[in-house]
Backbone bond lengths (Angstrom), bond angles and torsions (degrees), N, CA, C in turn:
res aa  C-N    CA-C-N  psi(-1)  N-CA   C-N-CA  omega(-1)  CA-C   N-CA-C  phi
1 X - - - 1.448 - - 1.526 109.24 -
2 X 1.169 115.92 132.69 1.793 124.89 165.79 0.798 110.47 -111.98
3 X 1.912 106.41 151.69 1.142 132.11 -150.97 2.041 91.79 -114.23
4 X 0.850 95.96 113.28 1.983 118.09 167.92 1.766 102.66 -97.77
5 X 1.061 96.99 170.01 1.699 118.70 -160.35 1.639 85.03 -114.41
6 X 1.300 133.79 73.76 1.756 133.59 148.88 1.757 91.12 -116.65
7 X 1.119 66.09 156.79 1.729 100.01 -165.20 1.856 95.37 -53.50
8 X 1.277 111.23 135.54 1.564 102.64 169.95 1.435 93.10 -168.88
9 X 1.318 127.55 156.18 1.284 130.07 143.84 1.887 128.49 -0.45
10 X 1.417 106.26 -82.95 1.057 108.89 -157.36 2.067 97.06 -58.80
11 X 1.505 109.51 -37.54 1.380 103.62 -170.69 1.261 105.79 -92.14
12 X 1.345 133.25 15.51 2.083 124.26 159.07 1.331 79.67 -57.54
13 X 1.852 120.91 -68.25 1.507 114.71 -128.53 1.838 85.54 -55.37
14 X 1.141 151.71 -52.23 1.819 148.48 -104.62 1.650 77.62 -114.11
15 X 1.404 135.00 -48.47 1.477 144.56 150.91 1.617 108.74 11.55
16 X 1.377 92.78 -93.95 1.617 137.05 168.68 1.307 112.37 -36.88
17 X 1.854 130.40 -21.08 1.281 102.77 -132.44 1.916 74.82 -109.18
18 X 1.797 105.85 170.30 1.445 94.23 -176.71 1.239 116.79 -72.19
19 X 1.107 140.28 -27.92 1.779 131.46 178.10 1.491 98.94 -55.27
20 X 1.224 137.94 -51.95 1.164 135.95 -163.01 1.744 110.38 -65.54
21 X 1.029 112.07 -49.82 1.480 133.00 -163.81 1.829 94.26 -72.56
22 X 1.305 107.48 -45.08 2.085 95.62 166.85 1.427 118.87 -95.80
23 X 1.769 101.92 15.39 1.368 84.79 153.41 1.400 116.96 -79.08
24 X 1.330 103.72 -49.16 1.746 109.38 176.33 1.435 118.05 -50.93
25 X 1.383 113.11 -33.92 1.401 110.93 162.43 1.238 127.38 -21.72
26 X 1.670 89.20 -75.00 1.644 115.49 -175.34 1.482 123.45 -58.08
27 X 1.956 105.71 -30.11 1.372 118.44 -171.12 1.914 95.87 -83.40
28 X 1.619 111.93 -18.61 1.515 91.31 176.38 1.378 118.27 -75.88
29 X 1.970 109.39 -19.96 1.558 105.18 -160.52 1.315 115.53 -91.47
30 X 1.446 133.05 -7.20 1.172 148.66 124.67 1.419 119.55 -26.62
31 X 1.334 120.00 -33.16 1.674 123.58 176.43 1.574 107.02 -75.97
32 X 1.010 125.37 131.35 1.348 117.15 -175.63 1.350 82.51 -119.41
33 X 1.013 143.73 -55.87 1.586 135.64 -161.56 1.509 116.63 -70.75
34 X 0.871 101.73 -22.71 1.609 110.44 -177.90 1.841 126.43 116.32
35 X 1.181 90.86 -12.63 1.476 107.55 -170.67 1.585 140.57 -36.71
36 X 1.680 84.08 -19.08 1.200 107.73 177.59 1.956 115.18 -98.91
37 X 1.148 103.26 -9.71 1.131 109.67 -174.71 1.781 127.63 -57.35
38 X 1.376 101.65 -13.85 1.430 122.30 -173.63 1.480 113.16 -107.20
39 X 1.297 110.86 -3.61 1.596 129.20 -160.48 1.590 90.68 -98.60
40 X 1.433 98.93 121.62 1.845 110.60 166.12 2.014 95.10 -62.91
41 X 1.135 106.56 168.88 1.553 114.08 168.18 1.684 117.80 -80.32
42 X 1.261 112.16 -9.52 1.306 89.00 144.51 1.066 147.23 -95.88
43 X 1.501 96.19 -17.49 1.259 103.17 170.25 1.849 120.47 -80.81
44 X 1.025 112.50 -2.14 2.007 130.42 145.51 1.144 103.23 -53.47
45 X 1.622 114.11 -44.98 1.986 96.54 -153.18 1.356 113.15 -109.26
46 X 1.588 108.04 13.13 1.614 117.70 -174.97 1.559 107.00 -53.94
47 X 1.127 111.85 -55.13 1.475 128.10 -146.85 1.751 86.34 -63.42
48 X 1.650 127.93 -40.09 1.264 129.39 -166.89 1.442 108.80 -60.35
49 X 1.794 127.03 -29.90 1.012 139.95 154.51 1.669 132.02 -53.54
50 X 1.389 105.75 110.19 1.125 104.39 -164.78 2.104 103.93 -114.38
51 X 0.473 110.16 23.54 2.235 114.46 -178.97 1.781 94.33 -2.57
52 X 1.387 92.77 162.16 1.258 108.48 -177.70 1.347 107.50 -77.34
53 X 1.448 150.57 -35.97 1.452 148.00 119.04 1.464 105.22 10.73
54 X 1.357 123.62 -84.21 1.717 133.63 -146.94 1.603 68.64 -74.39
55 X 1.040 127.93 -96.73 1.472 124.62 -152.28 1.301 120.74 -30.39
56 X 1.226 127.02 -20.49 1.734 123.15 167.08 1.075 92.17 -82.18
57 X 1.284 157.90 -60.18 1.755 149.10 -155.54 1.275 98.54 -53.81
58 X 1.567 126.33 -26.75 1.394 125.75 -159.01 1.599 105.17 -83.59
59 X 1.350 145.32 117.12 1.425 125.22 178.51 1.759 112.88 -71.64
60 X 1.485 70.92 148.50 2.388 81.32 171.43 1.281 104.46 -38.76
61 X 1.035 124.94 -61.08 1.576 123.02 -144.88 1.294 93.01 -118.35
62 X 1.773 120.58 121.11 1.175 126.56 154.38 1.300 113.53 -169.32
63 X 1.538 121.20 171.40 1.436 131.90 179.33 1.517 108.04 -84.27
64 X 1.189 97.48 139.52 1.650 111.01 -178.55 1.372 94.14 -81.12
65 X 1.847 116.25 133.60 1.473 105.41 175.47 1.924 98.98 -109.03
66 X 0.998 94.94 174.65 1.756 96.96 -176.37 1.378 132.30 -39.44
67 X 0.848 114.21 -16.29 1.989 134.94 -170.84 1.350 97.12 -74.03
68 X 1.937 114.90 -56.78 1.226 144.61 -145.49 1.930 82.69 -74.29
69 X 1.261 104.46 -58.75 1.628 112.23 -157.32 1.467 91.90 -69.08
70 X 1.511 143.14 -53.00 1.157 136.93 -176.88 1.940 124.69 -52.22
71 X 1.811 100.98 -21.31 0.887 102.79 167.42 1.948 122.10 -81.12
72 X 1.099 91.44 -39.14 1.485 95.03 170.22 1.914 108.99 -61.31
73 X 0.977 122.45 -41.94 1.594 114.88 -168.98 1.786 93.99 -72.27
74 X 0.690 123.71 -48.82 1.647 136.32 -175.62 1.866 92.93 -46.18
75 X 1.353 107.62 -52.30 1.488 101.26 -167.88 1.703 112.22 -60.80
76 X 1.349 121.92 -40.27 1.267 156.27 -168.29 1.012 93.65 -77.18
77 X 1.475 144.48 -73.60 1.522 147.80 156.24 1.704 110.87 -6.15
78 X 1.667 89.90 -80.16 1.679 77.36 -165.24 1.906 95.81 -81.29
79 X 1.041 165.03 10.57 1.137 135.61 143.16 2.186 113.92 -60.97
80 X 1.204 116.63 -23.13 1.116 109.99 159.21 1.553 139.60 -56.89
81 X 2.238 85.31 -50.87 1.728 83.96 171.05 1.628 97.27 -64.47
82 X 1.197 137.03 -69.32 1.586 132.31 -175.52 1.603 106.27 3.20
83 X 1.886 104.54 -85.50 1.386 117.83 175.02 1.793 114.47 -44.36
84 X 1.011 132.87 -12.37 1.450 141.79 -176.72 1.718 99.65 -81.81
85 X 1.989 102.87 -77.69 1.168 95.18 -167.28 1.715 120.17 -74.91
86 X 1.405 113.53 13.82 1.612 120.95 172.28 1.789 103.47 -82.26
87 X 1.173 119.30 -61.19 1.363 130.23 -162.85 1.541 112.29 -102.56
88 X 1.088 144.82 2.10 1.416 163.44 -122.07 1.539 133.98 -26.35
89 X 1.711 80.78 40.67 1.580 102.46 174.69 1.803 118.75 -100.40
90 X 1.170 94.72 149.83 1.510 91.83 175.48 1.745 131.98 -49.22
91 X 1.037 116.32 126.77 1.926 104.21 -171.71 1.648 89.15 -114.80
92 X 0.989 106.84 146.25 1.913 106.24 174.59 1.690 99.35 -129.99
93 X 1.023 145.44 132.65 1.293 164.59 146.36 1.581 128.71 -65.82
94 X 1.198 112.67 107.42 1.471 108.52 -167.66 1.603 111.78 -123.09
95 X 0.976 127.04 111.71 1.628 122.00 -173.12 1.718 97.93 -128.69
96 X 1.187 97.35 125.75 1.877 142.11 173.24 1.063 116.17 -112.06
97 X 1.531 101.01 112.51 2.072 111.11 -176.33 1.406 78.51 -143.91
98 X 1.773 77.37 146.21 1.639 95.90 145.84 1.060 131.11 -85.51
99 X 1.549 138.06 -172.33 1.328 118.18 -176.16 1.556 116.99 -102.41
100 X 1.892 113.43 34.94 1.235 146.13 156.83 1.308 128.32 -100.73
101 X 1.308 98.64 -2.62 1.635 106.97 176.63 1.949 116.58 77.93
102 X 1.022 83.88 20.59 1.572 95.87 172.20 1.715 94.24 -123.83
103 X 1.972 89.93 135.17 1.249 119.43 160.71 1.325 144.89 -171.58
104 X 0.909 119.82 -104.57 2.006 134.69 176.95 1.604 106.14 -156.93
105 X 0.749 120.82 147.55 1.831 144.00 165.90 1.675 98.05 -144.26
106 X 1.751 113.32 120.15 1.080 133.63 164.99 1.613 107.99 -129.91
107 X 1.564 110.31 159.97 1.556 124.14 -178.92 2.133 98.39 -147.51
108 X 0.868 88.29 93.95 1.339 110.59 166.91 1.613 123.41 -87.24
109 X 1.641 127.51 112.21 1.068 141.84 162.32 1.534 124.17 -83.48
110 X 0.957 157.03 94.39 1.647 146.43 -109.08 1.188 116.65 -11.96
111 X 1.079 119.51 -103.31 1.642 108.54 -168.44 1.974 106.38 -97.68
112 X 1.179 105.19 6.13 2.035 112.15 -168.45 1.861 89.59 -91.26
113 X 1.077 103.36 163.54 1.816 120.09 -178.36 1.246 80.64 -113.03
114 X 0.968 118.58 143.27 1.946 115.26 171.34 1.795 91.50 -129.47
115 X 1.534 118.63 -6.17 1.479 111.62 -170.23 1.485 96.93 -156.17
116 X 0.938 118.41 120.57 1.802 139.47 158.00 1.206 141.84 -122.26
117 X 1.029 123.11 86.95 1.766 126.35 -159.83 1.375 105.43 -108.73
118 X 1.257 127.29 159.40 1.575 128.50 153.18 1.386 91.25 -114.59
119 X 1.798 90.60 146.75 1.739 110.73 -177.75 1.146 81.85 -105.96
120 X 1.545 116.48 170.41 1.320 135.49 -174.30 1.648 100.94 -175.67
121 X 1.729 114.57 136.66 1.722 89.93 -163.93 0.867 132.34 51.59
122 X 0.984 131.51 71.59 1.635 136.81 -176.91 1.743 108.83 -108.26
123 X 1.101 100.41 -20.93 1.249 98.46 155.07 1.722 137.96 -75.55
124 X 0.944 94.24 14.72 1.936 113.33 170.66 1.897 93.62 -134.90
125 X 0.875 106.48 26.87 2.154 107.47 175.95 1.573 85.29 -48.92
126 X 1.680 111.81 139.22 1.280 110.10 153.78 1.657 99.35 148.44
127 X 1.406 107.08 -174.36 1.435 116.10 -153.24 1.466 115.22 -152.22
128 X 1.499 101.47 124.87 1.588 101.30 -164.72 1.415 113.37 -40.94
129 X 1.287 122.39 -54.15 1.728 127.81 165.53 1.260 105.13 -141.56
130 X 1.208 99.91 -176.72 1.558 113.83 -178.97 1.416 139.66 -58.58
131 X 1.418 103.46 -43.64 1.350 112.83 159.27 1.835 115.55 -62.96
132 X 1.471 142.65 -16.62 0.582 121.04 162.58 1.251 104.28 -90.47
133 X 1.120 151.72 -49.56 1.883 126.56 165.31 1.446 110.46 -22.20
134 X 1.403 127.03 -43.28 1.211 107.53 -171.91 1.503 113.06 -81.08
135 X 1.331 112.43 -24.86 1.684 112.99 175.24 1.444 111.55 -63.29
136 X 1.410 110.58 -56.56 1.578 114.59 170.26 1.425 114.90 -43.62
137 X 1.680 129.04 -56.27 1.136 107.62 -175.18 1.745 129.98 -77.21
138 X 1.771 94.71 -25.36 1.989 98.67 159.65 0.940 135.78 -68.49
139 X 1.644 110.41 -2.06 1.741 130.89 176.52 1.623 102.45 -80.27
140 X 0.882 105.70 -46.16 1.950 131.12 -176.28 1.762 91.50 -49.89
141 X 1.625 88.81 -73.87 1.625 97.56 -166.02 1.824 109.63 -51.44
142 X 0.999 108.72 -44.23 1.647 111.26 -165.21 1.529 99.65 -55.35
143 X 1.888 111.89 -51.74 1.326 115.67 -179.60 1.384 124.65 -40.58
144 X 1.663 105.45 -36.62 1.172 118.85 -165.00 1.400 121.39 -83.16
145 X 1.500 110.96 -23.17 1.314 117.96 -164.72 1.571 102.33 -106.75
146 X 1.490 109.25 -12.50 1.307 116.70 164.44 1.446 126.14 -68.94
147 X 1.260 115.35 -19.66 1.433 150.24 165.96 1.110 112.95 -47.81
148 X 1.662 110.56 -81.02 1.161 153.80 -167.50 1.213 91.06 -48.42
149 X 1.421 133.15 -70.39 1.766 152.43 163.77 1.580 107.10 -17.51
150 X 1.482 118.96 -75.64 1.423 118.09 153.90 1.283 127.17 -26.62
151 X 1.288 110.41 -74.78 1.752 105.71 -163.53 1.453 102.87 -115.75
152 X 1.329 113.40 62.91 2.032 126.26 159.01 1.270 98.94 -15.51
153 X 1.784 112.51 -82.27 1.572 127.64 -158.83 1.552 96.37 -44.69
154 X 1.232 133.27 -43.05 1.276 122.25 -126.75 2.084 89.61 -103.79
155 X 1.480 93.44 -33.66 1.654 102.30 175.70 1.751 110.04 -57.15
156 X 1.467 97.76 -46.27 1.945 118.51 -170.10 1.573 97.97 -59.64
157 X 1.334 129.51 -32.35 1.542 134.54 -158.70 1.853 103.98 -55.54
């Protein structure tokens, strides 16, 4: 059984929760036209949903086109502001692809990496449901701020 973004119980509470709420943030400030302005939040966070269905329609091998890459920086984004408004240091987000969808995703707090990933496929970016986007990205944050905890001097730089 897959989990879709209609309104139910278990997903108000994940809705509500703050990772979720700057994702949509982030996915409105990316809108320059407005487009999103009419869009309930789930219907913002569909596209982040990927089911085992959409992901076979998707082929192995392909180029990530701009939508795809804007969704990935958006994810990276608001886990930064997250790490920002927890510790109230600057987080900067840097994502490097090729134009194969292979790359790097980093989150840098002054001079410390608190996050380093290689993307790979990025053209299938996405997440069985929602609650695991939100586990994935509070897994990120905890790592990060656990970091941050360790090496102060090196975060403050």
């Amino acid at each position: 059984m897959t989990e879709t973004l209609t309104p139910s119980v278990e997903n108000e509470g994940l809705l509500t929760s703050s990772f979720v709420v700057e994702m949509v943030r982030q996915m409105r400030a990316i809108d320059p036209y407005g487009t999103y302005d009419s869009l309930s939040t789930t219907e913002i966070l569909e596209p982040f949903i990927l089911t085992k269905e959409k992901k076979r329609e998707i082929p192995i091998i392909g180029d990530p086109d701009e939508l795809v890459i804007a969704r990935i920086k958006v994810f990276y984004n608001a886990i930064s502001a997250m790490i920002e408004s927890e510790c109230g240091l600057m987080a900067v987000p840097l994502v490097n692809l090729s134009h194969e969808g292979f790359g790097r995703a980093l989150i840098t707090v002054g001079k410390l990496v608190v996050m380093d990933r290689t993307l790979r496929d990025v053209h299938r970016f996405g997440f069985p449901s929602l609650s695991k986007m939100k586990d994935e990205g509070d897994k990120i944050l905890s790592v990060a701020l656990e970091l941050i905890g360790t090496y102060p001097k090196v975060a403050g730089l």
